[in-house]
C-alpha positions in Angstrom: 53.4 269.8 146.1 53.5 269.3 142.2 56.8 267.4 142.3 54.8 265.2 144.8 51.8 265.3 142.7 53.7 264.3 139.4 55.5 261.4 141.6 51.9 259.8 142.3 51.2 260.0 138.9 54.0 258.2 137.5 53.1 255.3 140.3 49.7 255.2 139.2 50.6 255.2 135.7 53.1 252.0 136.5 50.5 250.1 138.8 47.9 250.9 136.3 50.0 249.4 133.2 50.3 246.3 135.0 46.6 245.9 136.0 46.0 246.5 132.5 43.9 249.9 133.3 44.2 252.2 129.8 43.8 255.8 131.4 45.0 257.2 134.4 43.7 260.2 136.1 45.6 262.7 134.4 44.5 261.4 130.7 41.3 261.8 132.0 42.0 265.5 133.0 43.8 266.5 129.9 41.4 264.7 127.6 39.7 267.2 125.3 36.7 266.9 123.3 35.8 268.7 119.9 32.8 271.4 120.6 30.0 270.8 118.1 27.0 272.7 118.3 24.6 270.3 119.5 27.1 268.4 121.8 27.6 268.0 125.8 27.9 271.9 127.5 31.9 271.7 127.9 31.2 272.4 131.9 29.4 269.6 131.9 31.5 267.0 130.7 34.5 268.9 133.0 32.8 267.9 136.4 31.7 264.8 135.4 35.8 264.2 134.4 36.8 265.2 137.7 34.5 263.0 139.3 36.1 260.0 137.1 39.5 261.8 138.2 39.0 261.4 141.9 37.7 258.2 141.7 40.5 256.8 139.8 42.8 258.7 142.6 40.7 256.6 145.4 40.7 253.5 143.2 44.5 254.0 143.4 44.9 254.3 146.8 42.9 251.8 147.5 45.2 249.3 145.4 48.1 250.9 146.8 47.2 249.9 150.3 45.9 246.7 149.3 49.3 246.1 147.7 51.1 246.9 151.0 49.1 244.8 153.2 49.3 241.9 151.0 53.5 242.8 150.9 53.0 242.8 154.7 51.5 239.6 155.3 53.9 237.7 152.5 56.9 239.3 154.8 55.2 237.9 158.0 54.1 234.5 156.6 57.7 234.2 155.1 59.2 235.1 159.0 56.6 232.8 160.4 57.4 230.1 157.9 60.9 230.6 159.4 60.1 230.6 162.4 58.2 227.6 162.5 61.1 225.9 160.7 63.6 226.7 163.3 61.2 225.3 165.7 61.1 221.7 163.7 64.4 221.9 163.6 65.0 222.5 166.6 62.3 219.8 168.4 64.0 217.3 165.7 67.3 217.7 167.0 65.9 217.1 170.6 64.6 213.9 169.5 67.8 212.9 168.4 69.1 213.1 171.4 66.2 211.7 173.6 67.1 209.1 171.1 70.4 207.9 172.9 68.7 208.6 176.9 68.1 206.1 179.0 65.3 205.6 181.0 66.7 206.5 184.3 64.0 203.7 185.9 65.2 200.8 183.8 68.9 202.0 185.1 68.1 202.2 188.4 66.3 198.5 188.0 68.8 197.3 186.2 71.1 198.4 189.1 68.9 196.8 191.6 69.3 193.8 190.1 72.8 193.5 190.1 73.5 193.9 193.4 70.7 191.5 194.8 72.5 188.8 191.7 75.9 190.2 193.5 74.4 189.7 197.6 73.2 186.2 196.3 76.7 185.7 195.5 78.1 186.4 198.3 75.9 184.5 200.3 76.8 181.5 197.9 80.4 182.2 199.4 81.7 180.3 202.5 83.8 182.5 204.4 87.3 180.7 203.9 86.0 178.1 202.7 86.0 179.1 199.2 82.6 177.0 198.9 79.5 177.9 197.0 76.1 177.0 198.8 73.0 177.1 195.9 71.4 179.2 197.9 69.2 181.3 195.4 69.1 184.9 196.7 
């Protein structure tokens, strides 16, 4: 349990260094103050510590947690960000190639046309005769 304690120290000590934060709970413990004999009842100022102390603790874990939610949602915006990327991609390479389809109606009428131009034709045609009529259609 103390190696775990000291191992939560040493974090707070690092997260507190980079917030800027100059004491951490246990230099508030081991802090000790001269006794005068006029000054602050030593029992006093020793409960009033350890309620600093466990707020610090709190405050702690409360940063702690923030800090891994905010991790959290950077690693789930990045895989949504990728996500959404693949999906770009991917609805950009089916424009390409909706790009070089053909309407399947302007076939078919295109078709259509053809072989009423190709009947005409034929119609045109004498049989043996090898004559063209100007028949149109």
């Amino acid at each position: 349990m103390e190696e775990q304690y000291q191992r939560q120290l040493e974090e707070q000590k690092r997260l507190f260094k980079q917030l800027g934060i100059k004491l951490d709970a246990l230099q508030i413990h081991e802090k000790d103050f001269p006794v005068k004999m006029r000054g602050y009842t030593k029992e006093d100022v020793d409960a009033f510590l350890d309620d600093v102390i466990l707020d610090y603790e709190r405050f702690y874990q409360v940063i702690s947690d923030l800090l891994d939610k905010y991790n959290a949602l950077q690693r789930r915006q990045g895989y949504d960000l990728e996500k959404k990327d693949a999906e770009i991609a991917r609805l950009a390479e089916k424009a390409k190639v909706q790009d070089y389809l053909v309407d399947r109606r302007i076939v078919d009428e295109a078709v259509q046309d053809m072989e009423r131009a190709l009947q005409a034709a034929k119609r045109r045609m004498r049989p043996g005769a090898g004559e063209l009529h100007n028949d149109p259609y």
